[in-house]
Phi, psi and omega in degrees: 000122169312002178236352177325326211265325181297296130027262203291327163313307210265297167309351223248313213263285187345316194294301183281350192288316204293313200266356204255222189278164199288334171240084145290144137318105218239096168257183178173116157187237198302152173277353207277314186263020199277349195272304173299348164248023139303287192303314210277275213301005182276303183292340196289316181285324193291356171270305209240356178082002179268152169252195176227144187209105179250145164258119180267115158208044164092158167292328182287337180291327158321306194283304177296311183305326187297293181330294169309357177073315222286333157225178205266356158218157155258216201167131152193134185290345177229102198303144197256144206283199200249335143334273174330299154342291202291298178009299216255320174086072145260141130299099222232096165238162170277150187248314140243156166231167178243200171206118163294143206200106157300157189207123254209136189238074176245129214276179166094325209268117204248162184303124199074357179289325170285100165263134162205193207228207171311293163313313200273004156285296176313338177259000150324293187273351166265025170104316184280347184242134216248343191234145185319311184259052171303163162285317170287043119295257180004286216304309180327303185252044162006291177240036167244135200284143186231118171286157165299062185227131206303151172270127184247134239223104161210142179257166167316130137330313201252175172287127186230117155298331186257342176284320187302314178293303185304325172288300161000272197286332140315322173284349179274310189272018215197078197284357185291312207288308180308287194321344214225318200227304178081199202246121158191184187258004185208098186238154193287103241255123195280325179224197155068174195240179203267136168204141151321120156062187177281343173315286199285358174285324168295327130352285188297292201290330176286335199268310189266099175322113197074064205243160164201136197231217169178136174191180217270176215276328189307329188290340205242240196011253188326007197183018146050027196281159174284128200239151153279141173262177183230149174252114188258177213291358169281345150125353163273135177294147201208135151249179196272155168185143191342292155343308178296319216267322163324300178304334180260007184240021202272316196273007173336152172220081183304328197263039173248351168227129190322155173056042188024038182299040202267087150340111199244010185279160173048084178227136154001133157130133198299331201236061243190113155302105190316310175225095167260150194220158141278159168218120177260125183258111168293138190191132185260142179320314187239086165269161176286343201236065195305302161028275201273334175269351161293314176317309188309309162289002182254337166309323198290286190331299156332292218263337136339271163306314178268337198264346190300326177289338197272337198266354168287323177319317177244059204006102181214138162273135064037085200301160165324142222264315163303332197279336195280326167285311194314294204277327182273355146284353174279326183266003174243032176222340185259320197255113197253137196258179158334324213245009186105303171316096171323119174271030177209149215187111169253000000 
């Protein structure tokens, strides 16, 4: 099965977090940054003996637990407004970015060979253009021989931060699709079946001949799955790569939106991945448990400072080093023990 080694990574990091010291670090939301916050908390314990004990069960699952307290942070690829923060006594920075990346089982067809573009992913997924060898695919791919072969189509199941991007950026190119479907992190899907997390949509599409998914790009790396270039918004084809996804995120304005809550999709510029994303960590301002959220913020740091190579490794950007002072002064003027007392301080 194309996906074991992510599979045995995701038991591998469950086996050791769960069996090691009580003060582990206790998280749970999006699948989309889970291959790179495996690899971070793998290096983390063998330096300091603390573990990570992540649950990948989506962003929105992310999003309940923190609420529920059951654990010291959340993770979610769909940043929560700046109402909801406060509501909530949250705390909202980006941790890394990525790239959403179609992913694609036609047989004959090698990774990058398939170019498409915006309008014609949206009427994929919305049903409308049902076979490989449509005429708009065709028009696109000139010189890829394509079969009469019907498209079977899967999507997230679950509340997704990456499912939250991915609509996103449809709803930018696609007025069928905002009309019809919209932006969420969980919408009613005009066709195709349903998986669990970027696990089981990269799952489905290695198993199913004529398939087409979407996911975040270490998944479509690591399982060696077929991926599509884009044509963005500049009218050029691009493939994903560290590089596309750095270019759509250079002109970023993290303080223009609360909880640096900045939607990197479909954004401007000739070498610019269409759908690049953030992925974001929930932290309440006052936890009940300081303890355990100072541990968590000398983890977030740790990774900062120390994780960028390992998150290039698995083309993950790495956020920006100004951006990065900026939230960790956010956390030592916002995030607070009962008494008043910043828990976290360089």
């Amino acid at each position: 099965m194309r996906i074991s080694r992510l599979a045995i990574t995701a038991v591998a990091l469950v086996a050791t977090t769960w069996s090691a010291f009580a003060a582990d670090i206790s998280g749970a939301g999006a699948t989309f940054p889970y291959p790179v916050y495996a690899k971070w908390a793998d290096a983390y314990k063998k330096e300091t003996g603390i573990g990570l004990n992540y649950q990948s069960i989506g962003s929105g699952g992310g999003i309940k637990q923190i609420k529920a307290k059951t654990v010291t942070f959340g993770a979610s690829d769909a940043p929560l407004p700046g109402k909801e923060l406060d509501d909530a006594g949250l705390a909202q920075f980006p941790m890394v970015m990525g790239g959403i990346v179609p992913v694609v089982n036609i047989d004959g067809v090698k990774p990058g060979d398939l170019v498409l573009d915006g309008p014609t992913l949206a009427s994929i997924f919305l049903g409308g253009i049902k076979k490989w060898d449509d005429p708009a695919i065709a028009k696109l791919n000139p010189g890829l021989k394509l079969p009469s072969q019907a498209i079977a189509i899967v999507h997230r199941s679950d509340g997704s931060g990456t499912t939250f991007n991915f609509t996103h950026y449809l709803s930018d190119v696609s007025a069928d699709w905002k009309s019809k479907v919209g932006t969420n992190t969980a919408v009613q899907w005009p066709a195709g079946i349903g998986a669990k997390g970027n696990e089981g949509v990269a799952n489905n599409v290695a198993q199913t001949k004529g398939s087409i998914g979407y996911v975040e790009y270490a998944y479509a790396k690591q399982n060696k799955l077929t991926y599509t270039k884009m044509i963005n918004k500049a009218g050029k084809t691009v493939a994903p790569t560290a590089e596309t996804f750095q270019a759509a995120a250079a002109n970023a304005d993290w303080n223009s939106q609360p909880g640096y809550g900045v939607i990197l999709a479909n954004q401007p510029g000739e070498q610019s991945w269409p759908m690049t994303a953030a992925t974001w960590i929930l932290l309440y301002k006052k936890p009940e448990k300081a303890d355990d959220t100072t541990a968590a913020l000398k983890f977030f740091d740790w990774s900062y400072a120390k994780g960028a190579d390992m998150a290039k490794d698995l083309d993950y950007v790495p956020m920006p080093a100004k951006v990065v002072t900026d939230i960790e002064k956010m956390w030592s003027t916002e995030i607070k023990d009962g008494s008043g007392k910043p828990l976290f301080a360089k």
